[in-house]
TIDREN-117503 format. One record per residue (C-alpha): x, y, z. Coordinates in nm, 3 decimals. Layout:
! TIDREN-117503
        px        py        pz
         X         Y         Z
...
This chain:
! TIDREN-117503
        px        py        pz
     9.104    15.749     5.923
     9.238    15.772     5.554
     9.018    15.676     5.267
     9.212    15.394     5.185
     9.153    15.276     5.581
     8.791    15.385     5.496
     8.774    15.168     5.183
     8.930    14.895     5.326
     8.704    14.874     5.655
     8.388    14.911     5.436
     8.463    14.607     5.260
     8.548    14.396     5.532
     8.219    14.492     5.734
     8.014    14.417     5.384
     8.188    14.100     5.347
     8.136    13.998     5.683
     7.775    13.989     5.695
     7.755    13.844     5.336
     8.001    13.588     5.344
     7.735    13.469     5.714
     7.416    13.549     5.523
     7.533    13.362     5.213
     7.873    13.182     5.312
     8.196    13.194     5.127
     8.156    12.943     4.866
     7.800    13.129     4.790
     7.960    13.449     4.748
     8.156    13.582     4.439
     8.387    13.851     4.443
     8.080    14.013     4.202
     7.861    13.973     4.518
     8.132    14.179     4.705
     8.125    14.419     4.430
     7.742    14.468     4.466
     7.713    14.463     4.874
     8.033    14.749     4.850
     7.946    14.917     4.562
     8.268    14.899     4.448
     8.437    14.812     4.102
     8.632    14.516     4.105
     8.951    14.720     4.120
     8.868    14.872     4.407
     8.863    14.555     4.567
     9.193    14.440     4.447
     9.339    14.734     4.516
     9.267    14.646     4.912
     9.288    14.257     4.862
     9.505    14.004     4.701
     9.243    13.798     4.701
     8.839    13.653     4.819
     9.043    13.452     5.073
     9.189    13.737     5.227
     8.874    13.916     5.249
     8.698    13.596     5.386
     8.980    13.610     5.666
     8.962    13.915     5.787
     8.540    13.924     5.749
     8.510    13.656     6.034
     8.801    13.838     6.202
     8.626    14.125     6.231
     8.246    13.962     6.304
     8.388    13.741     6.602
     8.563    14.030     6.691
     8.203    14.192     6.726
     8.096    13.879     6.839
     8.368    13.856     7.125
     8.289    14.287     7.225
     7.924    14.132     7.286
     7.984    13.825     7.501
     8.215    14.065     7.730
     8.012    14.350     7.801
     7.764    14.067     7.887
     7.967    13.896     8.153
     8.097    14.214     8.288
     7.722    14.303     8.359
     7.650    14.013     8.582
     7.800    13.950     8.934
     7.855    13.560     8.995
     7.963    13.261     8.747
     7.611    13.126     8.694
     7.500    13.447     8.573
     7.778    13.556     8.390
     7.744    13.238     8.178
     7.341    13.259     8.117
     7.370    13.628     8.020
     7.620    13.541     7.708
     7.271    13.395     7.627
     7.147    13.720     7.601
     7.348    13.799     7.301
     7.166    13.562     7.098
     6.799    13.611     7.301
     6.649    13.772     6.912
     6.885    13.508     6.728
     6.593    13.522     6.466
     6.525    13.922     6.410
     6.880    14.124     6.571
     7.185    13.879     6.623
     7.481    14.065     6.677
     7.595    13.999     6.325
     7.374    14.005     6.036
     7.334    13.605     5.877
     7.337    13.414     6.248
     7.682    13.301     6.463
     8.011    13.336     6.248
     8.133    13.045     6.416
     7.851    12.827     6.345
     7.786    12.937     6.001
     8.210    12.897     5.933
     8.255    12.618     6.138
     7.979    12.391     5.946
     8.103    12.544     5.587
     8.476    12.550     5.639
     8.455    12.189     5.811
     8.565    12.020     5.452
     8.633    12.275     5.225
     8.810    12.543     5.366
     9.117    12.472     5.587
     9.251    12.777     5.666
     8.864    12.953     5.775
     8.825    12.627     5.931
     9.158    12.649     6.118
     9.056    13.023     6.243
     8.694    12.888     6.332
     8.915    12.658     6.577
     9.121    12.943     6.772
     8.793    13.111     6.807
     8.616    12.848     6.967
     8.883    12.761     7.183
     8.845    13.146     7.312
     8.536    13.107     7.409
     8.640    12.775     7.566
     8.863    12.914     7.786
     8.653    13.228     7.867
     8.372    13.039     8.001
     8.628    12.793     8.159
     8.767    13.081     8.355
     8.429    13.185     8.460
     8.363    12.787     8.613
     8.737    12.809     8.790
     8.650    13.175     8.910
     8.300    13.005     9.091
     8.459    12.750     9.217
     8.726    12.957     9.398
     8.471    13.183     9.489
     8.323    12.971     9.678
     8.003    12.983     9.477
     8.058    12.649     9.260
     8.128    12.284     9.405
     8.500    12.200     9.352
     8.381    11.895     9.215
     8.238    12.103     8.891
     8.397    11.974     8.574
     8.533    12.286     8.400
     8.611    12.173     8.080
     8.343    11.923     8.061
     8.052    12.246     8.146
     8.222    12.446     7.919
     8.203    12.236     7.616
     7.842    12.143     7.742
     7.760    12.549     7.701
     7.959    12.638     7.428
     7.786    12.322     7.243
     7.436    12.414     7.436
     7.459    12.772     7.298
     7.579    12.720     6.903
     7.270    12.413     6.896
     7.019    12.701     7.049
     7.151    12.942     6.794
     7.120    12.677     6.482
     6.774    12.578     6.649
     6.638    12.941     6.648
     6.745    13.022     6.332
     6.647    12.697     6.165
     6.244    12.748     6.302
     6.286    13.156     6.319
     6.180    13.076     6.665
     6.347    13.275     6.958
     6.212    13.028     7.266
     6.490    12.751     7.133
     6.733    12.990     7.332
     6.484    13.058     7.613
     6.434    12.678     7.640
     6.880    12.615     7.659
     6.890    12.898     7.878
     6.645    12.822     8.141
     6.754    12.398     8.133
     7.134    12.475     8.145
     7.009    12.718     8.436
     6.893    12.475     8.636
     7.178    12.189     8.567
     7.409    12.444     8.648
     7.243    12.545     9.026
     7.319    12.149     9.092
     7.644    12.254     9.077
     7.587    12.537     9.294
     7.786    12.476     9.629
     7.616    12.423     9.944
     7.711    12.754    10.109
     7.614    12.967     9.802
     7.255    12.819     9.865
     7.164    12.987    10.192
């Protein structure tokens, strides 16, 4: 990788876990500076401008986010455990999330809501990713054999995206970990009434 590359990498990581510790609106491009160690030129010689750098941090922390989630599901064999184990990225929301500041999509989601269209608008395609992993999980079950066909994909999957981000904000909020135990364990059992009658024996 070239030094530019190098540059340019270094202050997208930095940026990402300040712009989630301290959003975007809370962070200057002087608090880039500082977190890079880099003059200001240095920045604008890799940036047009904070926007672009705000773009391309939550770019690159869901994309961390997203590497997490999928070595998760990989690691589990059937649908209800592939969707309680994406719980297990966030089981030390408090002391080790996967990114430094909490869930990128929470933390942009909630700041961008008003303020920020276009982080707001990326917030969006990344949720709706999610959506449709966990949907695909729920269809897989049910033709699997595994989940009733009566299971309401997009209805569970907006009940454990929404489940998850709440467990996240909870955990964070009381820098108590057992907010995600208690979502974990609860959507565990809601989701064995789902379980079909054959995957029971």
């Amino acid at each position: 990788m070239r030094k530019g590359e190098q540059t340019r990498k270094h202050i997208i990581q930095k940026s990402a876990e300040l712009f989630n510790v301290r959003g975007y609106a809370g962070s200057t491009i002087n608090d880039i500076m500082k977190a890079t160690g880099l003059k200001k030129g240095g920045i604008y010689r890799n940036f047009t401008s904070k926007d672009q750098i705000a773009a391309e941090a939550f770019d690159y922390a869901t994309a961390i986010l997203s590497e997490r989630f999928s070595k998760a599901v990989e690691s589990a064999d059937t649908a209800i455990e592939k969707t309680l184990v994406i719980f297990d990225v966030y089981k030390d929301a408090v002391n080790d999330p996967p990114v430094i500041g909490g869930c990128p999509l929470l933390n942009t989601a909630i700041e961008s809501d008003d303020t920020h269209p276009e982080l707001r608008e990326q917030a969006l395609r990344v949720m709706k990713q999610f959506l449709a992993t966990v949907q695909e999980i729920i269809q897989n079950g049910i033709q699997s054999g595994e989940l009733r066909s009566d299971a309401e994909v997009v209805s569970l999957s907006s009940l454990i995206l929404s489940t998850l981000e709440g467990a996240i904000m909870a955990s964070k909020l009381a820098r108590d970990n057992s907010h995600i135990a208690y979502c974990k364990e609860h959507l565990h059992r809601y989701l064995l009434s789902y379980r079909a009658e054959r995957a029971r024996i």
